[in-house]
C-alpha positions as CSV (number, residue, x, y, z in Angstrom):
1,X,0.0,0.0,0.0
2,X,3.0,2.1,0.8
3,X,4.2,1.7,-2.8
4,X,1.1,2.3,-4.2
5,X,0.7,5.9,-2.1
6,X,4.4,6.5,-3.5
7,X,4.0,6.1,-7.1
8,X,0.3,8.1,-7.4
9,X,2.1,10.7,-5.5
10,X,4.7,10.6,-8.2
11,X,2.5,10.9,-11.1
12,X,0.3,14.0,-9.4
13,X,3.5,15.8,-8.8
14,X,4.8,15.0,-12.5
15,X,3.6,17.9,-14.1
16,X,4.2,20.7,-11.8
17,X,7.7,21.4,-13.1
18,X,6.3,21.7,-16.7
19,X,3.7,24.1,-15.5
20,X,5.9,26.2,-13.5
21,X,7.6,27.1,-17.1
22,X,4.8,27.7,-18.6
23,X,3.4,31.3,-20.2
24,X,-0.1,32.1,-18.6
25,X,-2.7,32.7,-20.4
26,X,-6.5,34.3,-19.9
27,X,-8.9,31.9,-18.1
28,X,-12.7,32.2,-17.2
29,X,-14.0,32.4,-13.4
30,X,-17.9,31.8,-13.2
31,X,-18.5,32.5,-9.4
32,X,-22.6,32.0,-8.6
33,X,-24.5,31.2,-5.8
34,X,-28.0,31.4,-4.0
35,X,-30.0,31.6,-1.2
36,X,-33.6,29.7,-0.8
37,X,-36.3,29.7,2.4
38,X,-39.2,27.4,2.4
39,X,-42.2,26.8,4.9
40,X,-43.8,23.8,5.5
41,X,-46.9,22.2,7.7
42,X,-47.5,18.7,8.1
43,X,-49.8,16.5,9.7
44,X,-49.6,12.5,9.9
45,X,-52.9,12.0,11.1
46,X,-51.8,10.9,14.1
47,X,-52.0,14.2,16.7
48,X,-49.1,14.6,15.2
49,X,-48.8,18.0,14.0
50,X,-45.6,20.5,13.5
51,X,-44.5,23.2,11.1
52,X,-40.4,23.8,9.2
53,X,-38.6,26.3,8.0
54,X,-35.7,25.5,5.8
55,X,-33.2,27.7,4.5
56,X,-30.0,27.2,2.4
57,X,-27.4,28.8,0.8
58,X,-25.0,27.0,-2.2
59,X,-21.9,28.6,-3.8
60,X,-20.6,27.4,-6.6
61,X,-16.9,28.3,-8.4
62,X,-15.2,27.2,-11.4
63,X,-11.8,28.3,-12.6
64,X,-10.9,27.0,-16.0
65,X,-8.5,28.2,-18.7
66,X,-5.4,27.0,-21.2
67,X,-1.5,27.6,-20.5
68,X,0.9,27.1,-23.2
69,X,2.7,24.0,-24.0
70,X,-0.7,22.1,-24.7
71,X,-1.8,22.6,-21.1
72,X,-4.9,22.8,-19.4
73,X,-6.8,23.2,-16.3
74,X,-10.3,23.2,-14.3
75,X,-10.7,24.1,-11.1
76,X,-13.7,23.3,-9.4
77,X,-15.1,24.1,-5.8
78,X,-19.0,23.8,-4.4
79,X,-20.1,24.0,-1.1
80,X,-24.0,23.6,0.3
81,X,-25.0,24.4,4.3
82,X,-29.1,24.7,4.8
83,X,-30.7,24.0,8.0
84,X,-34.4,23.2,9.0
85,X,-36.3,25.0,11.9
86,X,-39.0,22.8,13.8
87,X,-40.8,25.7,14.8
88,X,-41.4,26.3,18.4
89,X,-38.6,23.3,18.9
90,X,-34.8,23.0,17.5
91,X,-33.2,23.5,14.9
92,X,-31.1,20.7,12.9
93,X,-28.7,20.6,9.9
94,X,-29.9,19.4,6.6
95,X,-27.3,19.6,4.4
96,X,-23.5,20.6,4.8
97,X,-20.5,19.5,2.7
98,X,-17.9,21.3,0.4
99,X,-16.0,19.8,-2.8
100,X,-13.3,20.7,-3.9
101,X,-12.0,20.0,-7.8
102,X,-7.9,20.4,-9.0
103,X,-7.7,19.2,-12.6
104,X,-4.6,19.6,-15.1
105,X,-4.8,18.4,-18.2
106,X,-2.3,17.9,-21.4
107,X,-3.2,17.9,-24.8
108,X,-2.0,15.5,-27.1
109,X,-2.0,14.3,-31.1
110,X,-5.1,12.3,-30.2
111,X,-8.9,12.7,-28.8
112,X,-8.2,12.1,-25.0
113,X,-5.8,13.9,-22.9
114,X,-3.5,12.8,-20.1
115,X,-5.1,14.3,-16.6
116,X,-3.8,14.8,-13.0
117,X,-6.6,15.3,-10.3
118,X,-7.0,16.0,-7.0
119,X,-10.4,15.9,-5.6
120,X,-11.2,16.5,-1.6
121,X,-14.9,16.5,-0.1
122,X,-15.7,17.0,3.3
123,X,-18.4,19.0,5.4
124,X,-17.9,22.4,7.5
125,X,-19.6,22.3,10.4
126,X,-19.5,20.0,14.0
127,X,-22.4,17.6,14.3
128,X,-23.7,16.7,17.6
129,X,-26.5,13.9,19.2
130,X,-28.0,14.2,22.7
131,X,-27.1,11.6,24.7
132,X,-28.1,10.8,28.4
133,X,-24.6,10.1,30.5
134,X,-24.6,9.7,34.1
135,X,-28.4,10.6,34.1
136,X,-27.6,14.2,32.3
137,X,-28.3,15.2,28.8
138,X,-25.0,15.6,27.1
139,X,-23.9,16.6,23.4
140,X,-21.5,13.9,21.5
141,X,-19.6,14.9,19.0
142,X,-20.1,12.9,15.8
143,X,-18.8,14.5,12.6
144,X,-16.9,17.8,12.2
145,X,-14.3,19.3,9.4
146,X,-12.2,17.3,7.5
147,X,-13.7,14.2,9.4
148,X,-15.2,12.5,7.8
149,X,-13.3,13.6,4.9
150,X,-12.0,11.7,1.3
151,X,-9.3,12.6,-1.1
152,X,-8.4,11.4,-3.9
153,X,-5.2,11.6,-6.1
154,X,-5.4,10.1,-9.8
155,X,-3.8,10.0,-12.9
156,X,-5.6,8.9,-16.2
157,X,-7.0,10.6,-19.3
158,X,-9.8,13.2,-19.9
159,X,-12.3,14.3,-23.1
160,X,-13.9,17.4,-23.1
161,X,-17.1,18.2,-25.1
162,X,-19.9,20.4,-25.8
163,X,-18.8,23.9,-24.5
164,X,-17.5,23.7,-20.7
165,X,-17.9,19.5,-19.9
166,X,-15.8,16.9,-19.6
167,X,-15.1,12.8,-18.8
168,X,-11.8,11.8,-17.2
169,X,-10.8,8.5,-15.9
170,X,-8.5,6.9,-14.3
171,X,-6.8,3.4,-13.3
172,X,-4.4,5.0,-10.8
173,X,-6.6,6.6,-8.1
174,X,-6.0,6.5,-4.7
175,X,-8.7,7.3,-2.2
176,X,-7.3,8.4,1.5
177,X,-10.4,8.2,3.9
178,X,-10.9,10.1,6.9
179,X,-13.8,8.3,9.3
180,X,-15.4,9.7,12.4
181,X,-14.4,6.8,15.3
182,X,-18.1,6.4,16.5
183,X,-21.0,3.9,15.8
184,X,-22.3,5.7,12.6
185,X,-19.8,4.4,10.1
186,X,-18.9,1.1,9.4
187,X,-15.4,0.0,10.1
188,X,-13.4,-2.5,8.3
189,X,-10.1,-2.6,10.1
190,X,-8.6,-4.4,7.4
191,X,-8.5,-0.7,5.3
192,X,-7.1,1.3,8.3
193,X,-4.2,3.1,7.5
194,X,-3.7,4.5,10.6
195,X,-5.7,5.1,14.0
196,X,-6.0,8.6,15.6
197,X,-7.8,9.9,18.8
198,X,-10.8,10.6,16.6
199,X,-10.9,8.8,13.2
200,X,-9.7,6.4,11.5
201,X,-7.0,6.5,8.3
202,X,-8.1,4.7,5.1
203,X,-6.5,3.7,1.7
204,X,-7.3,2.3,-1.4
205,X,-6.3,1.9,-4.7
206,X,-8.3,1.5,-7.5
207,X,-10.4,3.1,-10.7
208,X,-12.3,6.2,-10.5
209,X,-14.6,8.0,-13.6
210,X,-16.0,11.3,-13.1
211,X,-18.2,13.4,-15.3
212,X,-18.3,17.4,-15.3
213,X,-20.9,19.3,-17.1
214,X,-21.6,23.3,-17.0
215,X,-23.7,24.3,-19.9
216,X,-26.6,27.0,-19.9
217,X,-29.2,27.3,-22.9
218,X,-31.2,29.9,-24.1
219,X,-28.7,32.9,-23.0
220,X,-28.3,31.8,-19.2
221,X,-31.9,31.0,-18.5
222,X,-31.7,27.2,-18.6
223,X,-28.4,26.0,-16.5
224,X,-27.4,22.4,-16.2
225,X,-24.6,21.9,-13.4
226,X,-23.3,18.2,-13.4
227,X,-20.3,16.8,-11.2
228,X,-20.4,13.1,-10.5
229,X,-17.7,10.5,-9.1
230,X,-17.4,7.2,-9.2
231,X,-14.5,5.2,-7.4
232,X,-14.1,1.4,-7.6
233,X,-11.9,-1.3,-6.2
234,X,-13.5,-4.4,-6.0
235,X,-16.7,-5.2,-8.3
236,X,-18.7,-5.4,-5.0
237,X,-20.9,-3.8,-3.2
238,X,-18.5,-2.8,-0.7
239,X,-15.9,-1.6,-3.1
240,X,-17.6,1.0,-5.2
241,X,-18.5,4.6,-4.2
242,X,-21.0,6.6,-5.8
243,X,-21.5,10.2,-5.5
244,X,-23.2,12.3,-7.9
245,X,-25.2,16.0,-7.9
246,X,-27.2,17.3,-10.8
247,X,-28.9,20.5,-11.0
248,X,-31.1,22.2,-13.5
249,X,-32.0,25.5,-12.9
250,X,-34.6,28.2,-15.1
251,X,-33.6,31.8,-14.2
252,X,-36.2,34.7,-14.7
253,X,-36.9,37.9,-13.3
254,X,-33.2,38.6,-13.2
255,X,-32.2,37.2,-9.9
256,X,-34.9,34.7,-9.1
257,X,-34.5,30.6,-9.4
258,X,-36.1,27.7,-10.2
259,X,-33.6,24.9,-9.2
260,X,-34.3,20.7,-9.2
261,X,-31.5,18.9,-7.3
262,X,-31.0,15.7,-7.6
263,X,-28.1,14.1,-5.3
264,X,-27.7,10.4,-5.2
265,X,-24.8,8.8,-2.9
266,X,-23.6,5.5,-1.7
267,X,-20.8,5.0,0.7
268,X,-20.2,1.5,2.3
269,X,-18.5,3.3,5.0
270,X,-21.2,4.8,6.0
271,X,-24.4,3.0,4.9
272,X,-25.1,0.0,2.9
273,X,-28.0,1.2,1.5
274,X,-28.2,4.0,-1.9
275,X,-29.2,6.9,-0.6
276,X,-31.2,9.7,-3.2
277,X,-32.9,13.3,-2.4
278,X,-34.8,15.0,-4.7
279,X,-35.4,19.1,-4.3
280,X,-37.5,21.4,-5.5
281,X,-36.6,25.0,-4.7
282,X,-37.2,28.8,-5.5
283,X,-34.9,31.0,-4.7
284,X,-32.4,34.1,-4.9
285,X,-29.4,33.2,-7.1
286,X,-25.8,35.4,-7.9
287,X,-24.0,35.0,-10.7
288,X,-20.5,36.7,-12.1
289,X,-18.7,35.7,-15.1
290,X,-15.4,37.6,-16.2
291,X,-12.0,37.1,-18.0
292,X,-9.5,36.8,-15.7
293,X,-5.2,36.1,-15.3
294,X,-4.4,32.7,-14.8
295,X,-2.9,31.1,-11.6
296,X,0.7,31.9,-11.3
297,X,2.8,29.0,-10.2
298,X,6.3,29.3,-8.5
């Protein structure tokens, strides 16, 4: 496993001399982002009666552009937090999680191109239960930042199409995964990498395919948002990971939002079982759009 950690190291650092030499050219930045409330009532004709609020803000950044020397790169980062108020009780988190994107790519003679990738997902905030210790009601920590938490490192080959999407894969990925030492997650001790006060250390090597799509219609009033992941090392159930957001959203009166998500992910880590939510939200959205200098490397 050690050699294996080695040599993906190896090939993500291979390019960063080349790109250090490099001439930078102009890139795009699309930065956008909104805020939605809804208001609920519901009764399960049972005496049991209660009334939400839920509110949620979603950013959303992409970085992309071309160097010289047949170079390439994407830069992608999201990040959802929305919380839903039991009115006259507590208040819980709904959602919370931020993914980050680092994607070089070089151009060659043929259709595909070779790719480096780092990808990192984690959430932002500390999640607690009540417990009862001692006879006294006491918060436990359960989740928090960076744990649970999963990079990945890969080297393969990428196609881009339409006008900003993209397919890469890859069948030198390693996934490092962070997990929360509690009774939530399921632990196969055989993976751990190493043991800490509060999580546990995972590797793996395998395959991993992801799928990148950012195309709006009809002059920015239709806009289809797309980032899905799959990573694989046994043809399993406990050896492939699934994690995948879509998004359609019609704008119209300038800064109001239609949006459907659609977010479907498995983890054997955490749950054996496919987990899918569907939303249907109106909202306020931002968007910016604007020519900017590229990254300047060391």
């Amino acid at each position: 496993m050690k050699a294996s950690l080695l040599f993906i190291l190896f090939l993500i650092l291979l390019p960063v001399d080349s790109v250090s030499q490099m001439i930078q050219d102009s890139s795009d930045l699309w930065l956008s982002g909104s805020v939605t409330a809804a208001y609920a009532q519901e009764d399960n004709g049972k005496n049991n009666h209660y009334s939400t609020l839920a509110f949620q803000g979603f950013s959303d950044i992409i970085y992309k552009g071309k160097l010289s020397n047949n170079y390439s790169y994407q830069h992608v980062f999201k990040s959802e937090i929305s919380y839903l108020h039991y009115i006259d009780s507590t208040w819980i988190i709904s959602s919370d999680y931020f993914k980050l994107l680092l994607q070089w790519n070089k151009s060659t003679n043929k259709k595909w191109e070779n790719t480096w990738a780092f990808y990192l997902s984690s959430r932002w905030l500390n999640k607690y239960e009540n417990v009862y210790i001692d006879g006294e009601q006491r918060n436990k920590w359960l989740e928090g930042f960076l744990n649970p938490a999963r990079f990945e490192f890969s080297y393969g080959w990428n196609n881009s199409f339409w006008k900003c999407s993209s397919f890469s894969g890859s069948l030198a990925s390693i996934k490092i995964s962070s997990i929360p030492r509690n009774e939530l997650y399921i632990q196969a001790k055989e993976k751990n990498l190493l043991v800490t006060k509060h999580s546990y250390i995972q590797s793996e090597y395998g395959m991993s395919l992801q799928l990148l799509i950012n195309e709006s219609y009809f002059k920015d009033l239709i806009v289809w948002r797309h980032q899905s992941r799959v990573f694989a090392n046994a043809f399993n159930k406990s050896g492939v990971h699934i994690d995948v957001n879509n998004r359609i959203a019609v704008r119209f009166l300038k800064f109001i939002e239609l949006r459907f998500d659609t977010k479907i992910f498995f983890d054997p880590d955490y749950n054996s079982h496919l987990q899918f939510r569907q939303e249907v939200l109106l909202g306020v959205f931002y968007q910016h759009q604007q020519k900017v200098r590229s990254l300047h490397f060391p």
